[in-house]
N, C-alpha and C positions, 0 to 999 in steps of 0.2 A: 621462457625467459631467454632475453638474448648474452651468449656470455661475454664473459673479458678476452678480448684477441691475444692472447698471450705469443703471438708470433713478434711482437717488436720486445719482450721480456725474457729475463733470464733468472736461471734458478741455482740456487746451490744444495745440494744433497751432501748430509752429513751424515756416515751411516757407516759403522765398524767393521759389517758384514759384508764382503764383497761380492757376495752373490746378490742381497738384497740391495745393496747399493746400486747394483748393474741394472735388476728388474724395477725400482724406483727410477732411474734415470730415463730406460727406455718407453715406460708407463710418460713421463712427463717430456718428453721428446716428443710420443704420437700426440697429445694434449694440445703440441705446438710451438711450444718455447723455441724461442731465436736461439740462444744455450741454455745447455744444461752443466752445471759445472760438480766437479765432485770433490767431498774429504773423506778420511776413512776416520776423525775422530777431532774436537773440538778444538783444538790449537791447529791443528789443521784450517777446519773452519774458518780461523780468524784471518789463517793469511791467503786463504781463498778468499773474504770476503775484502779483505784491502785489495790482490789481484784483481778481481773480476766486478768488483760492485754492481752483483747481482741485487732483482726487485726484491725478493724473494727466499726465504732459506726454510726446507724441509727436514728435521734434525732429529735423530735419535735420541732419544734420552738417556740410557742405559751403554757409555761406552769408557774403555778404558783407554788412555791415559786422561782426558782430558772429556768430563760428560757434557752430557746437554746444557744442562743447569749452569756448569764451569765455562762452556760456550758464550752462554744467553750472559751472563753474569759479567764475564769481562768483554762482549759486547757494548752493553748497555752502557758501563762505565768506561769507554774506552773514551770517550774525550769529542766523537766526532758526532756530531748533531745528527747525520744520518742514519748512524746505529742506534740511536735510542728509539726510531720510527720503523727500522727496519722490519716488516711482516716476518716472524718467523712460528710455525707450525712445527709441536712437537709431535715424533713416532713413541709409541710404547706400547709396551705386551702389558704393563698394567696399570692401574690407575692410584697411584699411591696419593693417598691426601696431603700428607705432606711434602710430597714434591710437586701436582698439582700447584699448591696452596703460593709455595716457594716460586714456580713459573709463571703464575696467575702477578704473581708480588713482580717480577723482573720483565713483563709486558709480553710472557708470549703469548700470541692471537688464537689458536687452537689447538688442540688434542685430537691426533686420527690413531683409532687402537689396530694392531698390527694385526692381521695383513695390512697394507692397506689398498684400496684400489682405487683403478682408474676414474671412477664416480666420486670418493671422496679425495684424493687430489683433488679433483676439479673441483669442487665446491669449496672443498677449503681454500682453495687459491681464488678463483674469483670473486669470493665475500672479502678477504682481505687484498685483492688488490685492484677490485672493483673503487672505480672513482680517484686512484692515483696515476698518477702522472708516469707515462716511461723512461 
């Protein structure tokens, strides 16, 4: 299968831990992303993703002050037609149904369980941003 050229696309990582944030960045830098952009938590997020208008956001679920959930959520409702399409892909150590259930309800596109690596980045990003536009 031939993949998605991710070298004219950009990404944002939202990720509380900053070790983890560093090895997810560098993991999707080799992948080939034009940028990689970083948050260390969901209100972050938001003013990276006005900054930067990344393809793309890879986002922890599990972070304080402001989680994934709290992210995706006033994303979606933010007013601008791009964020309600924006591909975002949750991280998490677990799979809680009812948060699951709540991200599945707010349009997030996948779930990678933590670690995660450089095979499922990839896959996770080329299924969603396979067929859009840069």
């Amino acid at each position: 299968m031939i993949g998605t050229d991710f070298g004219t696309r950009s990404v944002l990582v939202i990720e509380d831990e900053a070790f983890t944030r560093m090895v997810l960045a560098k993991m999707l830098t080799n992948l080939g992303f034009k940028a990689v952009h970083q948050a260390g938590d969901g209100a972050a997020g938001l003013a990276a993703v006005r900054a930067h208008a990344p393809d793309a956001v890879v986002c922890d679920v599990e972070m304080t002050p402001v989680d994934g959930l709290g992210f995706l959520r006033a994303l979606r409702d933010s007013g601008d037609p791009r964020d309600r399409d924006l591909p975002v892909i949750f991280l998490t150590n677990r799979a809680d149904p009812a948060a699951v259930t709540q991200a599945r309800a707010l349009g997030v596109g996948t779930f990678i369980v933590k670690p995660a690596t450089p095979d499922s980045l990839r896959a996770s990003l080329e299924e969603k941003l396979s067929g859009r536009t840069a």
